[in-house]
MARSE-255949 format. One record per residue: residue number from 1; x, y, z of N, C-alpha, C in turn. Coordinates in pm, whole numbers, plus 50000, padded with zeros to 5 digits. Atoms other than C-alpha are relative to their C-alpha. Layout:
// MARSE-255949
{i:NUM&n.xx:X&n.yy:Y&n.zz:Z&ca.xx:X&ca.yy:Y&ca.zz:Z&c.xx:X&c.yy:Y&c.zz:Z};
...
***
This chain:
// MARSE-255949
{i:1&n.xx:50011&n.yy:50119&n.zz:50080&ca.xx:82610&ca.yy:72044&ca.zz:37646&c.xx:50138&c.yy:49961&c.zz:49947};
{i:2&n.xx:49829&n.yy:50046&n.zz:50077&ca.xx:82947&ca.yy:71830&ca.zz:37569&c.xx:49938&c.yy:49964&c.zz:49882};
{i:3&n.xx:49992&n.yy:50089&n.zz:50156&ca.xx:83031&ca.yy:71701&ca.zz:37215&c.xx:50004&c.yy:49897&c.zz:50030};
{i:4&n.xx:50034&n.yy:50131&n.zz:50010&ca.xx:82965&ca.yy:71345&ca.zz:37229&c.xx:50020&c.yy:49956&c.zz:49848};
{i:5&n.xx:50024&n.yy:50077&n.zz:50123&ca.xx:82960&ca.yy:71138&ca.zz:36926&c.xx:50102&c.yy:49832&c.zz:49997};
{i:6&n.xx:49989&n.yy:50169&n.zz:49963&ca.xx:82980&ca.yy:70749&ca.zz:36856&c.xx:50027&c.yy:49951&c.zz:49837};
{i:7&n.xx:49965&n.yy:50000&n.zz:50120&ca.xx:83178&ca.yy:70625&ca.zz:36562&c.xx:49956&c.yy:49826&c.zz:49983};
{i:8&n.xx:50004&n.yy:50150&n.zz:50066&ca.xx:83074&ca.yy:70249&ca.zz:36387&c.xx:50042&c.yy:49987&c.zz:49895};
{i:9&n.xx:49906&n.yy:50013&n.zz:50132&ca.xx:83254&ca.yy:70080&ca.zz:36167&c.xx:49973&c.yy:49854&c.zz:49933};
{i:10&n.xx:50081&n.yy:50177&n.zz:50013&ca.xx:83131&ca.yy:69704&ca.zz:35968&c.xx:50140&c.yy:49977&c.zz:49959};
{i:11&n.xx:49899&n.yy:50112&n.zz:50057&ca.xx:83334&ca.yy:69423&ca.zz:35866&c.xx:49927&c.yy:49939&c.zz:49880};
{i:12&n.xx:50011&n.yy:50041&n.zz:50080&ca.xx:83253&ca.yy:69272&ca.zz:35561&c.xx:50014&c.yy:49853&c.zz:50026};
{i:13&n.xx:50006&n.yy:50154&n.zz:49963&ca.xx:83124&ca.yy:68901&ca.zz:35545&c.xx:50179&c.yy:49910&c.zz:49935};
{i:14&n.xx:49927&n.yy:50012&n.zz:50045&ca.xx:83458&ca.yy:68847&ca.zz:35329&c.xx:50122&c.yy:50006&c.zz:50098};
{i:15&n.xx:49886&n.yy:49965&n.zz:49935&ca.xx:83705&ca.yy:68980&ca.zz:35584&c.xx:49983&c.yy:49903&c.zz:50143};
{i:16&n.xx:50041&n.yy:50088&n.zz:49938&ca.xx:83536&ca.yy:68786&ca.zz:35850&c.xx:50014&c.yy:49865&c.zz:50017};
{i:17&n.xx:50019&n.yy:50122&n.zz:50035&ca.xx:83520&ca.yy:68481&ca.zz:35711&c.xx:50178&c.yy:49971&c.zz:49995};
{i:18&n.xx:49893&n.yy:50012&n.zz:50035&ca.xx:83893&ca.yy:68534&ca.zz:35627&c.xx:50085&c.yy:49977&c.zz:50103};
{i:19&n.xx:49888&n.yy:49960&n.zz:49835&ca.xx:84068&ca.yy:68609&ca.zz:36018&c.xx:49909&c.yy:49862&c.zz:50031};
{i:20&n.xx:50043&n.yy:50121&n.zz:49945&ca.xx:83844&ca.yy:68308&ca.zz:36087&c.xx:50088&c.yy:49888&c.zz:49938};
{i:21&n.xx:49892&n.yy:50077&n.zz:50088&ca.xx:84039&ca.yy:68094&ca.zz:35826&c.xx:50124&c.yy:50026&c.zz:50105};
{i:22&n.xx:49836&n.yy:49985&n.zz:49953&ca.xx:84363&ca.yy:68268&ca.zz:35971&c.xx:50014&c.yy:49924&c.zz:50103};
{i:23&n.xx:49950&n.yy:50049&n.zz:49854&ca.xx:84262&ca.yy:68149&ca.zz:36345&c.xx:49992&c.yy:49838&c.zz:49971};
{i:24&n.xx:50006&n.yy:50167&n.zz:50026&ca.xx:84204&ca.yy:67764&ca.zz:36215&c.xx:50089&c.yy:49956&c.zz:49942};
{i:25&n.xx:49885&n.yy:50037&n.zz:50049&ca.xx:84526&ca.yy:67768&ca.zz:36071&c.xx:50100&c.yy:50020&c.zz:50151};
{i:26&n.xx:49884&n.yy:49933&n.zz:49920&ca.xx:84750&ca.yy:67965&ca.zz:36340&c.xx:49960&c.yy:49916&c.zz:50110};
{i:27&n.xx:50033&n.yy:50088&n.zz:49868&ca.xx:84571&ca.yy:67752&ca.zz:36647&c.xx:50038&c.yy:49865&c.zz:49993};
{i:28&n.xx:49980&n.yy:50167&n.zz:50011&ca.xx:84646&ca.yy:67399&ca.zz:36529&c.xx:50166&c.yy:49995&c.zz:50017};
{i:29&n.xx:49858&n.yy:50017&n.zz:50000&ca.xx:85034&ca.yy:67517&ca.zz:36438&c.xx:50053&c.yy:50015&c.zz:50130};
{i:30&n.xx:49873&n.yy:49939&n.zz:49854&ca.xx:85132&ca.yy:67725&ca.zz:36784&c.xx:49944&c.yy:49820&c.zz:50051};
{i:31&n.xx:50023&n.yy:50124&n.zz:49886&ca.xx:84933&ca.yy:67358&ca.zz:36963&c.xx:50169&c.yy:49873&c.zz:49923};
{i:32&n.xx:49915&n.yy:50122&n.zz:50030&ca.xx:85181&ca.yy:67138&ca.zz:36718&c.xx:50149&c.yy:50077&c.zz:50078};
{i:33&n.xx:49887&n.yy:49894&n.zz:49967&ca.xx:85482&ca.yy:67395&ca.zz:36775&c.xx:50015&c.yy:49978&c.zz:50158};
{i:34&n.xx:50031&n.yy:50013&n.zz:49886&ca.xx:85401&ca.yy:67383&ca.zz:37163&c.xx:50052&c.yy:49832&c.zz:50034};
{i:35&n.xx:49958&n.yy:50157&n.zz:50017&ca.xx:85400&ca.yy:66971&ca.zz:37163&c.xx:50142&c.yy:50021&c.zz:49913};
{i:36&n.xx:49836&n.yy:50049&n.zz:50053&ca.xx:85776&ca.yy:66951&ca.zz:36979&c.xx:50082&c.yy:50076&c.zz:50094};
{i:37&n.xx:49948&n.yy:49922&n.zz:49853&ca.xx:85877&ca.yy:67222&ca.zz:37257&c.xx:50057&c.yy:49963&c.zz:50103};
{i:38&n.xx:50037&n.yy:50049&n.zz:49824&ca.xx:85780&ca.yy:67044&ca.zz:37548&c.xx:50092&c.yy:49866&c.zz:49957};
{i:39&n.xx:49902&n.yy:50133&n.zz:49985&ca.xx:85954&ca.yy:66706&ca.zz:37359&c.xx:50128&c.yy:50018&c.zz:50037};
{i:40&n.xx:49860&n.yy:49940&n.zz:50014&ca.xx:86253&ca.yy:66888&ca.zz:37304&c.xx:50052&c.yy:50022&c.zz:50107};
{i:41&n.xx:49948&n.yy:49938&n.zz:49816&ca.xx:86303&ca.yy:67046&ca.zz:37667&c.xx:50020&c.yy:49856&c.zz:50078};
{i:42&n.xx:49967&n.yy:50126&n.zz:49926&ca.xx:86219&ca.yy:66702&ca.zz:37799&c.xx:50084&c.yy:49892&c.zz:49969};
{i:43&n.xx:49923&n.yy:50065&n.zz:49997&ca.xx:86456&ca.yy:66536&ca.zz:37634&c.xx:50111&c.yy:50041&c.zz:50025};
{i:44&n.xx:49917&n.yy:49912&n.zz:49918&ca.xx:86685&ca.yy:66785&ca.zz:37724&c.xx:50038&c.yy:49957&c.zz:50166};
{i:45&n.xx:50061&n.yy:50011&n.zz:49838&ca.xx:86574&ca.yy:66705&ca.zz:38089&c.xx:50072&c.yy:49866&c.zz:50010};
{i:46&n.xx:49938&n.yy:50158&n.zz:49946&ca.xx:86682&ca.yy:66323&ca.zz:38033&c.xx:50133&c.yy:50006&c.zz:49964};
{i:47&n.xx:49851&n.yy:50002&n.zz:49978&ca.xx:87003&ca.yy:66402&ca.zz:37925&c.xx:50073&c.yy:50031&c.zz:50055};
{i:48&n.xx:49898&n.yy:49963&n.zz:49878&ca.xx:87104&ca.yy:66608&ca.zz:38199&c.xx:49983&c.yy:49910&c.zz:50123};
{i:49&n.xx:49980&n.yy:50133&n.zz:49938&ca.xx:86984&ca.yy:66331&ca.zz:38399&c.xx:50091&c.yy:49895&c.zz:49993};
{i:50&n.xx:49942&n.yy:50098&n.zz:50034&ca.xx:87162&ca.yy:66073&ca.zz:38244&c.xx:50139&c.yy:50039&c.zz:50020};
{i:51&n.xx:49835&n.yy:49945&n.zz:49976&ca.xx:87491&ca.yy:66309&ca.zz:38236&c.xx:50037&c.yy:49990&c.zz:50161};
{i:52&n.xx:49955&n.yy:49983&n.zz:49879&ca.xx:87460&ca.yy:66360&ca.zz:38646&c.xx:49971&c.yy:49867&c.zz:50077};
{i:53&n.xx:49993&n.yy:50130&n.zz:49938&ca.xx:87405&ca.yy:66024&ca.zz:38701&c.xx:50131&c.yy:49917&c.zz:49970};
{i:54&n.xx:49878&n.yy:50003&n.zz:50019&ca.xx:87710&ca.yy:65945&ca.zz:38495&c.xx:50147&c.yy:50046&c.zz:50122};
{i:55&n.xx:49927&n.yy:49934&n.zz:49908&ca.xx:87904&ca.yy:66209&ca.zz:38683&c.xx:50038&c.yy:49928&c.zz:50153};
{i:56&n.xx:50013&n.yy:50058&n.zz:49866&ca.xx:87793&ca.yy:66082&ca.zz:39030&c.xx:50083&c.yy:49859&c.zz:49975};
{i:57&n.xx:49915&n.yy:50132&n.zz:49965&ca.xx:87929&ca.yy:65736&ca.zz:38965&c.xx:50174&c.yy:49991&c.zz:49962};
{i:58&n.xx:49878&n.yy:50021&n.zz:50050&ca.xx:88260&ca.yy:65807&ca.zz:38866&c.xx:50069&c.yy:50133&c.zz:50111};
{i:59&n.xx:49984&n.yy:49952&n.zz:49882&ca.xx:88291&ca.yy:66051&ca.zz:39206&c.xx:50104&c.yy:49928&c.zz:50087};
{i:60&n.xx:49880&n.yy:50064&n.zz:49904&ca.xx:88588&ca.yy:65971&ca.zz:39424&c.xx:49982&c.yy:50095&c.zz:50123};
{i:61&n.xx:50038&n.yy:49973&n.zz:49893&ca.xx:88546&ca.yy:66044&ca.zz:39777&c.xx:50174&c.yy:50051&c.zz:50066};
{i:62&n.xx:49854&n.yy:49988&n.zz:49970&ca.xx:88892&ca.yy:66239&ca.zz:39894&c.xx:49974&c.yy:50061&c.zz:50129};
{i:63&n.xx:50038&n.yy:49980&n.zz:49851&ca.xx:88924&ca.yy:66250&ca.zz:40294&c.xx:50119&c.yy:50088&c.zz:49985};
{i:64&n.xx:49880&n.yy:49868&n.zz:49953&ca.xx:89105&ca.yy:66583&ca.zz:40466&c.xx:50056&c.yy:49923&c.zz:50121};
{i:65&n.xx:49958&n.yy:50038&n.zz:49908&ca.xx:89379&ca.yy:66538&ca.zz:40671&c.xx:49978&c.yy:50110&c.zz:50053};
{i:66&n.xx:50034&n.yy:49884&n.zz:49913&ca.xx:89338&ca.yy:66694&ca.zz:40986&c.xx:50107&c.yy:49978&c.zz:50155};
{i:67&n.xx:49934&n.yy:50000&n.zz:49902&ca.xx:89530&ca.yy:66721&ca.zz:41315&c.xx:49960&c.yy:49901&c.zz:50091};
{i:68&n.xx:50075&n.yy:50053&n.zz:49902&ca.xx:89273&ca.yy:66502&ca.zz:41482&c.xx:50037&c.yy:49823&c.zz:49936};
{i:69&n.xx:50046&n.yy:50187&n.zz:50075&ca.xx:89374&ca.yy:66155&ca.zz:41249&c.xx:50120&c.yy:49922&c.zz:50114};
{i:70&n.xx:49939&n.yy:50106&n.zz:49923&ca.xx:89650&ca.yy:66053&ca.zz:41513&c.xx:49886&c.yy:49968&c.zz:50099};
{i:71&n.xx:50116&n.yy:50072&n.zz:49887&ca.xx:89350&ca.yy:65995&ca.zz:41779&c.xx:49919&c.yy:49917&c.zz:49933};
{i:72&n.xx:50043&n.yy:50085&n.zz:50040&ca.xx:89169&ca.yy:65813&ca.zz:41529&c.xx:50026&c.yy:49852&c.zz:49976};
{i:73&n.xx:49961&n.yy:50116&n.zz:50047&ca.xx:89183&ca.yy:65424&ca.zz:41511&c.xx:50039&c.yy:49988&c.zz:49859};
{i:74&n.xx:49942&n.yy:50025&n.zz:50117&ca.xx:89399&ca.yy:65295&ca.zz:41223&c.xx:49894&c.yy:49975&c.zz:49920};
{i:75&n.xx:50074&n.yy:50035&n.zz:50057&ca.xx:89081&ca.yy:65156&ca.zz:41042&c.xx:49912&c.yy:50114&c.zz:49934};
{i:76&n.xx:50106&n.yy:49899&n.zz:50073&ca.xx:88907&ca.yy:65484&ca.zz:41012&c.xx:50108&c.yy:50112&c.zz:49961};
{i:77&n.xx:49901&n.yy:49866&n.zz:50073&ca.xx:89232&ca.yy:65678&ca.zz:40862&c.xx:50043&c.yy:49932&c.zz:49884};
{i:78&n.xx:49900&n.yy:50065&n.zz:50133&ca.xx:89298&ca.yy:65430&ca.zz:40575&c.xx:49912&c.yy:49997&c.zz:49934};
{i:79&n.xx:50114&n.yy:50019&n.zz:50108&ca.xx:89126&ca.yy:65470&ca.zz:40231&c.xx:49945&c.yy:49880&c.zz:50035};
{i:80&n.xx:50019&n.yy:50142&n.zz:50067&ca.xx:88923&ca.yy:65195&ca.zz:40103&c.xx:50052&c.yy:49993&c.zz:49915};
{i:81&n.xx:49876&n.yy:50028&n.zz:50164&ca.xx:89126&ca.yy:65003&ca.zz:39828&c.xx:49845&c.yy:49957&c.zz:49883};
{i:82&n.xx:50126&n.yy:50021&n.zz:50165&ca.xx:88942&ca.yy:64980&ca.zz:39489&c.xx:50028&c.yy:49874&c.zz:49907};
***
């Protein structure tokens, strides 16, 4: 015959009632907390947009010389002028 035995333990309508309170507080904040998060990151998101779109237009295109530009026609070895 093993030892067995089975321990119970109550909660009190008081303590109950109380972690219920806690979760109707703590669930509404992490959802607001969560929403200012997600604004935050995404505006984050549009400003690195807005920065590499910046970037990109102010890109200058610099051609390599190469051994091969005397065979090339004059037209395709001269910048464009700005």
């Amino acid at each position: 015959m093993s030892d067995h035995f089975t321990e119970t333990s109550r909660q009190g309508f008081g303590s109950r009632l109380a972690n219920s309170f806690a979760g109707l507080v703590i669930g509404p904040l992490l959802v607001i907390g969560a929403i200012v998060l997600l604004w935050w990151n995404e505006g984050r998101a549009v400003q690195a947009i807005v920065g590499l779109k910046d970037a990109a237009s102010q890109v200058v295109e610099a051609h390599r010389r190469t051994a091969m530009r005397s065979s090339l026609p004059r037209s395709a070895t001269t910048p464009p002028r700005s």
